[in-house]
C-alpha positions as a Markdown table, in Angstrom:
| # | Residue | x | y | z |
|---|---|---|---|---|
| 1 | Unk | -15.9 | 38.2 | -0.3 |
| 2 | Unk | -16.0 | 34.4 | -0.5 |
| 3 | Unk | -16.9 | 31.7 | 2.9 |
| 4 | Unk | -16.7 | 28.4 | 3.3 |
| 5 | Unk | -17.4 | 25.9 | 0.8 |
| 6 | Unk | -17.5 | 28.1 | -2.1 |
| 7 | Unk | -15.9 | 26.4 | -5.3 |
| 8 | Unk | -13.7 | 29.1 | -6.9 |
| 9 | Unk | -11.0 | 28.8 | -9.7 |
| 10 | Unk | -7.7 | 30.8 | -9.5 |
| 11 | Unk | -4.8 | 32.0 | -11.5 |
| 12 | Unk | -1.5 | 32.1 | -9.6 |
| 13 | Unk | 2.1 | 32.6 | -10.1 |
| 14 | Unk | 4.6 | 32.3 | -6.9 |
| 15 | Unk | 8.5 | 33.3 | -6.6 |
| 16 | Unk | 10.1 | 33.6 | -3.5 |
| 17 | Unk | 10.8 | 36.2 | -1.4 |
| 18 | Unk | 14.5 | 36.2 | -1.5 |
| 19 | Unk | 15.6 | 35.5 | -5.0 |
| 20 | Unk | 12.6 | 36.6 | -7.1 |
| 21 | Unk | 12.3 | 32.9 | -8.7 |
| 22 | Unk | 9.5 | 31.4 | -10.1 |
| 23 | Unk | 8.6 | 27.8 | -8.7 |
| 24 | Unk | 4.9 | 27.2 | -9.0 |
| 25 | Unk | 2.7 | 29.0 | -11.5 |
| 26 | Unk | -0.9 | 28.2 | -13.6 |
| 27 | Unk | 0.3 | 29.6 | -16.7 |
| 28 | Unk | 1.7 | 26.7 | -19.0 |
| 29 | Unk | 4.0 | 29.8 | -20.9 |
| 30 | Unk | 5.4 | 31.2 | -17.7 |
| 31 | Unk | 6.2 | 27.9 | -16.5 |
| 32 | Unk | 7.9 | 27.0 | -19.8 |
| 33 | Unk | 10.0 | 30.5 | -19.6 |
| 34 | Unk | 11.1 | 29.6 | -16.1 |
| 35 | Unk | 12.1 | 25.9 | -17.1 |
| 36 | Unk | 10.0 | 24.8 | -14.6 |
| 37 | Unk | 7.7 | 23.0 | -17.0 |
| 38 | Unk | 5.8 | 19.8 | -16.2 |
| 39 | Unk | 4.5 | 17.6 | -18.3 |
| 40 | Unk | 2.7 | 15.8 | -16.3 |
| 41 | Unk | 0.9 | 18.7 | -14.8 |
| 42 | Unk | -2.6 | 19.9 | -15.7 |
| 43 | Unk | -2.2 | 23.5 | -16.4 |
| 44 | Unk | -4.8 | 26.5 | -16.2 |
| 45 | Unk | -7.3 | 27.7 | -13.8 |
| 46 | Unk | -7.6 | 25.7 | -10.1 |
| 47 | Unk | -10.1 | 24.8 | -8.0 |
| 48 | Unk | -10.3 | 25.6 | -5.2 |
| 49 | Unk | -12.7 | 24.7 | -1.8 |
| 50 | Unk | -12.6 | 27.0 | 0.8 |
| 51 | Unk | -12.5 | 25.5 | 3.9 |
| 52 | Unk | -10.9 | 22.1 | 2.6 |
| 53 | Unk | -7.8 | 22.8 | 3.8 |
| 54 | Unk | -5.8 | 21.7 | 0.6 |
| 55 | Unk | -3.5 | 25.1 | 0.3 |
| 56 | Unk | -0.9 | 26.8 | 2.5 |
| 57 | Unk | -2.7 | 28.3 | 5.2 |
| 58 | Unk | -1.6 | 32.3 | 4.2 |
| 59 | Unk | -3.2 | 31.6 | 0.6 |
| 60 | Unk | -6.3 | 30.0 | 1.8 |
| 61 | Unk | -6.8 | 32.8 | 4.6 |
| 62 | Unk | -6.2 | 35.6 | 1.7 |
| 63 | Unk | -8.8 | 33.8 | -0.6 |
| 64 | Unk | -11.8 | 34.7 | 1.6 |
| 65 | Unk | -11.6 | 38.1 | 0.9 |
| 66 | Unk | -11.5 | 38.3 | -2.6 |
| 67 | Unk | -13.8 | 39.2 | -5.4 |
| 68 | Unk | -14.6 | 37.5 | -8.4 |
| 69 | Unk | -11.6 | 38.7 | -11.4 |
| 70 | Unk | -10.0 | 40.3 | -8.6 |
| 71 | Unk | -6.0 | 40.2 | -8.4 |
| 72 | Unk | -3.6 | 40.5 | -5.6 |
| 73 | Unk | -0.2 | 40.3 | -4.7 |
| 74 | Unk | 0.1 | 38.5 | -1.6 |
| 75 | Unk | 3.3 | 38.3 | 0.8 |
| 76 | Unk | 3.2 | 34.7 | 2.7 |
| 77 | Unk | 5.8 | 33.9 | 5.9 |
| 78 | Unk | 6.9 | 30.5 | 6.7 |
| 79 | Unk | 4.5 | 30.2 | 9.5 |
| 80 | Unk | 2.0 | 30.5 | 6.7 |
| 81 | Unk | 3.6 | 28.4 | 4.3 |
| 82 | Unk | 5.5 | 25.7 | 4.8 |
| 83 | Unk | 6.7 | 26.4 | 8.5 |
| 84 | Unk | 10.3 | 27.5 | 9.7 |
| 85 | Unk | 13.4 | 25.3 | 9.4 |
| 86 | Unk | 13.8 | 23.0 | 12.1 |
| 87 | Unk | 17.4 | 21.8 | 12.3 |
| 88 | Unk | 16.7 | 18.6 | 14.3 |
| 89 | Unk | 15.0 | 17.3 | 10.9 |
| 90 | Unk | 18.6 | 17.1 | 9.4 |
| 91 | Unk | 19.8 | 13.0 | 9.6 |
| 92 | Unk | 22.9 | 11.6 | 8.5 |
| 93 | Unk | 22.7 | 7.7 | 7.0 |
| 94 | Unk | 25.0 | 5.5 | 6.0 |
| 95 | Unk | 25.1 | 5.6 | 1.9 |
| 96 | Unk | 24.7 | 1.6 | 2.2 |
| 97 | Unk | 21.6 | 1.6 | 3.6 |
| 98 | Unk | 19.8 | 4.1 | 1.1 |
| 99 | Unk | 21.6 | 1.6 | -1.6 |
| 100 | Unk | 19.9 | -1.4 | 0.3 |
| 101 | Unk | 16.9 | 0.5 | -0.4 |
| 102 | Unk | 17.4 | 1.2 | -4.1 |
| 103 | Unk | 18.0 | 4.9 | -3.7 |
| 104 | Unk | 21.0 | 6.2 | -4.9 |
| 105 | Unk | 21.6 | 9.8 | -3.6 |
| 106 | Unk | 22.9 | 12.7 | -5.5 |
| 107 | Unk | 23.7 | 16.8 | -4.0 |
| 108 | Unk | 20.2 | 18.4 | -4.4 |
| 109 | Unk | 18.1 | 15.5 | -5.6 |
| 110 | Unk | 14.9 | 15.1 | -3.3 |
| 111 | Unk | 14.0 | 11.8 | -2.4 |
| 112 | Unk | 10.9 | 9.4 | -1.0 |
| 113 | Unk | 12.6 | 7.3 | 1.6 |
| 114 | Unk | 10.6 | 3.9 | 2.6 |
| 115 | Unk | 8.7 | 5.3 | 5.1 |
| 116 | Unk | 6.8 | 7.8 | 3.0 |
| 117 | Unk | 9.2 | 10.5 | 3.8 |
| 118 | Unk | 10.2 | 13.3 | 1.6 |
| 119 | Unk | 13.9 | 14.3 | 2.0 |
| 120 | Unk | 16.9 | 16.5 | 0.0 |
| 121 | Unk | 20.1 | 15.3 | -0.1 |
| 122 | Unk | 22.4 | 17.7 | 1.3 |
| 123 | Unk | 25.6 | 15.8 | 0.7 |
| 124 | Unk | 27.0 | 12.4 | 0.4 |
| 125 | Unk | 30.7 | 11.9 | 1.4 |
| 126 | Unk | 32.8 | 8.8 | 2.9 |
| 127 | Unk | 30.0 | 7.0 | 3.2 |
| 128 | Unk | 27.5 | 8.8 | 4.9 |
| 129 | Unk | 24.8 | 11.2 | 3.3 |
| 130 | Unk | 23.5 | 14.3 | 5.2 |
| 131 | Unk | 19.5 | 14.0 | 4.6 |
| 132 | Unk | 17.4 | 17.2 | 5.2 |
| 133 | Unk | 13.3 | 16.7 | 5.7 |
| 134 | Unk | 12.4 | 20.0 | 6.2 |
| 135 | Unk | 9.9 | 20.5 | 3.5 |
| 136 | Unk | 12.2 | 22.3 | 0.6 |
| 137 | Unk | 10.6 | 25.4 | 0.7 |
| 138 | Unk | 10.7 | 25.6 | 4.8 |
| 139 | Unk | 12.0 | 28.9 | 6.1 |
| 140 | Unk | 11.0 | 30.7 | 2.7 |
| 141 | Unk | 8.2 | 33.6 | 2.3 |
| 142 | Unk | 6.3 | 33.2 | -0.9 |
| 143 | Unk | 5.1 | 35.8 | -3.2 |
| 144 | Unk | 1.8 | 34.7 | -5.1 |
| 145 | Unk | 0.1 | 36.8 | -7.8 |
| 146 | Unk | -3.3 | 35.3 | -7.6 |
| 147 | Unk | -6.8 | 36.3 | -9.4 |
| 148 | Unk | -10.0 | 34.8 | -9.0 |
| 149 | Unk | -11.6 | 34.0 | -12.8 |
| 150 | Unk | -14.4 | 31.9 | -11.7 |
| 151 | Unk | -16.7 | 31.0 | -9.1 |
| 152 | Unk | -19.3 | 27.8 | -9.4 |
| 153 | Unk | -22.9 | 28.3 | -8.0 |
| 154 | Unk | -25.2 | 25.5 | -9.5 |
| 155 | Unk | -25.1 | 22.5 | -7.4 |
| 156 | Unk | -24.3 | 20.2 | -11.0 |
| 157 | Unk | -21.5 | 22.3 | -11.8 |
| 158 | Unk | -19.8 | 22.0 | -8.5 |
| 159 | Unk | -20.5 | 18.2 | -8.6 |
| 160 | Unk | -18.7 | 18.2 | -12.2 |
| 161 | Unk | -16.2 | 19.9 | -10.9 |
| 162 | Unk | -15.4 | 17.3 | -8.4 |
| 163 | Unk | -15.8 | 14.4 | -11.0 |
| 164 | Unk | -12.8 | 16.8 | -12.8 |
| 165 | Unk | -10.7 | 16.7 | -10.4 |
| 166 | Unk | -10.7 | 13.1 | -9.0 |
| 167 | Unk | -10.9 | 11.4 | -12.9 |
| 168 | Unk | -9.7 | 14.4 | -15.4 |
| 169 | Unk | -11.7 | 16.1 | -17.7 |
| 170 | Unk | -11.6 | 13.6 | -20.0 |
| 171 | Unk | -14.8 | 11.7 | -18.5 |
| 172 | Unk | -16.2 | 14.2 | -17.4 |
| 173 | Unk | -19.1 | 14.8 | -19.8 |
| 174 | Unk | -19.5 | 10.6 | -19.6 |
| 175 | Unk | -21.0 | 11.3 | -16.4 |
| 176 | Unk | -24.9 | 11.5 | -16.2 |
| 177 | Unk | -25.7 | 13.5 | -12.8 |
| 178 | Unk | -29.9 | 13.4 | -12.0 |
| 179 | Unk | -30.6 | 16.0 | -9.4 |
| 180 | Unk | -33.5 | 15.4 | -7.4 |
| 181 | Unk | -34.5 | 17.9 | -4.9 |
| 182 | Unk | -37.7 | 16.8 | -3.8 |
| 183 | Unk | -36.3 | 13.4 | -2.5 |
| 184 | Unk | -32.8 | 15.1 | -1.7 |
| 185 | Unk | -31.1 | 12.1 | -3.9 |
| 186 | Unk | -28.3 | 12.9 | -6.5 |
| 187 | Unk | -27.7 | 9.4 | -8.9 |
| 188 | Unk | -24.4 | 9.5 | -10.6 |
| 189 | Unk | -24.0 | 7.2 | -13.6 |
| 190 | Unk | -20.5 | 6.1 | -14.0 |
| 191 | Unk | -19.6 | 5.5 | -17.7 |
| 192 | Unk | -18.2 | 2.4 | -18.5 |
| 193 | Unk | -14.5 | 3.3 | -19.4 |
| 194 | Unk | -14.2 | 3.6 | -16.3 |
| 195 | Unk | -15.4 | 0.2 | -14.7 |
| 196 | Unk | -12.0 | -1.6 | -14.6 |
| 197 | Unk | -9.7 | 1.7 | -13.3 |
| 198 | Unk | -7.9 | 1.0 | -10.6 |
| 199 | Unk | -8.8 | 2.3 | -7.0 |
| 200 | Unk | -12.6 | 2.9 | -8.4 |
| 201 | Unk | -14.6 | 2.2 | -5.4 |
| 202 | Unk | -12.5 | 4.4 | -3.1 |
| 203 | Unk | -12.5 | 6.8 | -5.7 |
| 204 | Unk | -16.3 | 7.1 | -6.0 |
| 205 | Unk | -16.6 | 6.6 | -1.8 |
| 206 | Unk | -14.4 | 10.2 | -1.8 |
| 207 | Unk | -16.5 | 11.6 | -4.3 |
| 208 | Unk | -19.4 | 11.1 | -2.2 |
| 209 | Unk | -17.9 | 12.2 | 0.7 |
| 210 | Unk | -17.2 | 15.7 | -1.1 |
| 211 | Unk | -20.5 | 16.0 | -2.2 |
| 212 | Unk | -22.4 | 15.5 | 0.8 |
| 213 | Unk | -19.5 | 17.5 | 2.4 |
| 214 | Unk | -19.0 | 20.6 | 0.0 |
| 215 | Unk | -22.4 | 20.7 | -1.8 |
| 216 | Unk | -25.5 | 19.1 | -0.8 |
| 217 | Unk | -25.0 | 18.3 | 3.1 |
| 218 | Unk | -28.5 | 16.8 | 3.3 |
| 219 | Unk | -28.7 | 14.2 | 0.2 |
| 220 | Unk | -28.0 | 10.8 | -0.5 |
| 221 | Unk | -25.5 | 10.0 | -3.2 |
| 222 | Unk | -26.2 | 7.1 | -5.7 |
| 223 | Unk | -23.7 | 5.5 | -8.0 |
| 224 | Unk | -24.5 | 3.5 | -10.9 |
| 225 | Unk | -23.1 | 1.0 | -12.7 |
| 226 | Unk | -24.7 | -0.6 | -15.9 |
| 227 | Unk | -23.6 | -3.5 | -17.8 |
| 228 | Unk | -25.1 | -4.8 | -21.2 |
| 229 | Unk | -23.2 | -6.7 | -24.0 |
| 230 | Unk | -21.8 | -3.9 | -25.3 |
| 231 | Unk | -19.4 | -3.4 | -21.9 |
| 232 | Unk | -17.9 | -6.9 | -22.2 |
| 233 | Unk | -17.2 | -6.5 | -26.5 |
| 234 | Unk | -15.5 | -3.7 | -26.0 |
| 235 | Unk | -17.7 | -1.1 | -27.7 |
């Protein structure tokens, strides 16, 4: 049984209800056997915070009471997914105007409209192009085979974990994380390949926020930047 704030990694595979189809899975082969493969996707185990709020409310719920290598089948409805179809979310625009925006709509294709909207294109005929932004798996219950295969206890490990997942595990073992418990401070040296990435300072403001959120509540995070000769050659 899991609670809030523990750092666990699952496995999953969902299909829906209704059809049996996979759309969303872990497993790199499974994905590539559905021909739902992406290559920009990081496949394998995910973490996962409880109490962070970044899953479907059914799964999230389901996780707390789980063991560690424990697998389930889980049934999710919309209310626990992604909500029930609402028909007043279906718009009809003119074709020119999505044009005037450099969209040009297809049947089925899914689209980000200029205000940040996500919408499928239902149909486009004389002119006009029926826009649905329901959320494209509104209405649907969602089967997820899910197994917990790890859970993270050491304060280091879950701060590693979160370096993961904001820059990739690429730089993740650039990092140097000093731990120091008698003055509650963690110092975070960032490694130089990193010093000209875009977005760094709010990147490293969120990491501290998950830290002092998810891990150690009480400390003060440090970040630390060091430049010698070597970060302006290029070495």
């Amino acid at each position: 049984m899991f609670k809030n704030n523990d750092f666990i990694y699952i496995e999953y595979s969902v299909t829906l209800k209704d059809t049996g189809e996979l759309i969303d899975t872990t497993n790199e082969e499974e994905a590539k056997k559905a021909n739902i493969y992406d290559e920009g996707k990081t496949y394998g185990p995910k973490l996962v915070i409880l109490g962070e709020n970044r899953l479907i409310k059914g799964l999230e719920e389901a996780l707390y009471n789980f063991n560690l290598n424990e697998e389930k089948v889980i049934e999710i409805p919309p209310e626990k997914a992604y909500g029930e179809r609402d028909n007043s979310k279906i718009k009809i625009v003119s074709l020119g105007e999505l044009k005037r925006q450099g969209i040009t709509p297809t049947p089925n294709s899914i689209l980000r409209l200029a205000d940040g909207t996500t919408a499928v294109v239902r149909s486009v005929s004389g002119g006009r192009v029926v826009l649905d932004l329901n959320h494209p798996l509104a209405g649907k219950t969602l089967i997820y085979k899910v197994k917990v295969v790890k859970v993270l206890e050491n304060a280091k490990d879950k701060i590693n974990a979160l370096i993961e997942r904001r820059f990739t595990s690429q730089y993740v073992s650039k990092f140097n994380i000093e731990i120091d418990d008698n003055k509650k401070t963690v110092k975070i040296s960032i490694p130089k390949d990193l010093y000209l990435l875009d977005n760094l300072q709010l990147n490293i403001y969120a990491l501290a926020y998950e830290i002092i959120n998810y891990v150690l509540a009480d400390y003060t995070v440090e970040f630390v930047q060091q430049y010698t000769k070597d970060v302006f050659s290029g070495k």
